[in-house]
C-alpha positions, 0 to 999 in steps of 0.5 A: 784914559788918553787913548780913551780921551782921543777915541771919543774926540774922533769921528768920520770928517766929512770935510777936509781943509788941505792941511799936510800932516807932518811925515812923523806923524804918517810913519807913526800911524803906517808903524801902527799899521805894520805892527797888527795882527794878523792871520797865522803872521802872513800880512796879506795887504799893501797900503798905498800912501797917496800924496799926489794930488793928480792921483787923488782927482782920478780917485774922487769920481769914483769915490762918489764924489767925496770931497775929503778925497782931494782935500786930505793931506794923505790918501791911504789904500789899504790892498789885500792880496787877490789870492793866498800863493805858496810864494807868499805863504813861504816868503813870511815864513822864510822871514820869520825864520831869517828874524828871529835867526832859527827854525821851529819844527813846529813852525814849519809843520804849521807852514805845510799846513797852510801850504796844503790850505789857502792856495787850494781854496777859490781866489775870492774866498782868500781875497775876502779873508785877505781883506779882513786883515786889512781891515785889522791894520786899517783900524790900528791906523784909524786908532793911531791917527786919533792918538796923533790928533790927526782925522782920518774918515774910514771909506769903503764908498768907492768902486773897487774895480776903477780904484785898482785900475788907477792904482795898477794893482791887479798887476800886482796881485792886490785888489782895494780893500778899503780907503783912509784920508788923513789930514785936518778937520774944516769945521766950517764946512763939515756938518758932522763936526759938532754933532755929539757921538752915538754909540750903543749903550754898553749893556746893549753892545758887550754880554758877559759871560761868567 
């Protein structure tokens, strides 16, 4: 129930008070964002742990001016590859072979599948797919972040295209996917802080099919 506990304790802080979060706590919550899962292992995403506060002013205006941009202890920018390349494909199947010390026919029969598949189709179709497991390891950080009784505000409300120019990832062959500010609660300032949590009811959210 813990885990529950802390769930239910969260929610989307919309005013931050600048206080660090302690680096154990942020490698936990990176940690739990290594540790999802993702399509076929590949891991098509970087994040992007923002400290500087130069950095994270550059970032506010066109992150519609959010506050909790600036007064967040870390700013995490979660990039998903532009585009699946045989380079990337093969690179987590070579480690994957190197880790666990062997090679499976089976594996590597699955590895010329993808091979055949994702760097044939339109780069924006595997940015969108790219993107979706981003999405999977943003909430495992969002959940991990909770566990450590730390806030984190989910934001997709900012401009992609000038948060990649800041940020250099084009060059890398990443684009924004989404952004999580990490750090403390001002309950003072935060209109949202003592509201109670809606969620649909459970007969209306989950459909048992027996």
């Amino acid at each position: 129930m813990e885990l529950l506990d802390k769930l239910k304790w969260r929610y989307a802080a919309k005013a931050m008070n600048g206080e660090k979060v302690s680096e154990d706590k942020i490698e936990r919550i990176l940690e739990a964002a290594r540790l999802a899962p993702t399509s076929s292992g590949l891991q098509p995403f970087e994040i992007f742990v923002i400290k500087n506060q130069a950095i994270k002013e550059q970032i506010k205006p066109v992150a519609w001016n959010q506050s909790v941009i600036t007064d967040c202890s870390h700013l995490l920018v979660f990039a998903a590859w532009d585009t699946y390349t045989a380079e990337r494909i093969n690179h987590m199947f070579d480690l994957t072979n190197e880790i666990r010390g062997f090679k499976n026919e089976g594996w590597e029969n699955y590895r010329q599948m993808l091979l055949s598949m994702y760097p044939q189709k339109d780069p924006e179709e595997n940015f969108n797919h790219a993107a979706r497991q981003a999405y999977i390891a943003f909430t495992e950080a969002l959940t991990a972040a909770a566990f450590e009784g730390v806030d984190a505000t989910p934001l997709e409300g900012f401009e992609p295209d000038a948060v990649d120019k800041i940020l250099g990832l084009r060059e890398k062959g990443l684009r924004s996917a989404v952004m999580l500010p990490i750090g403390y609660r001002k309950e003072d300032a935060d209109w949202l802080v003592n509201l109670v949590k809606v969620r649909k009811p459970m007969e209306e959210l989950v459909t048992v099919i027996d």
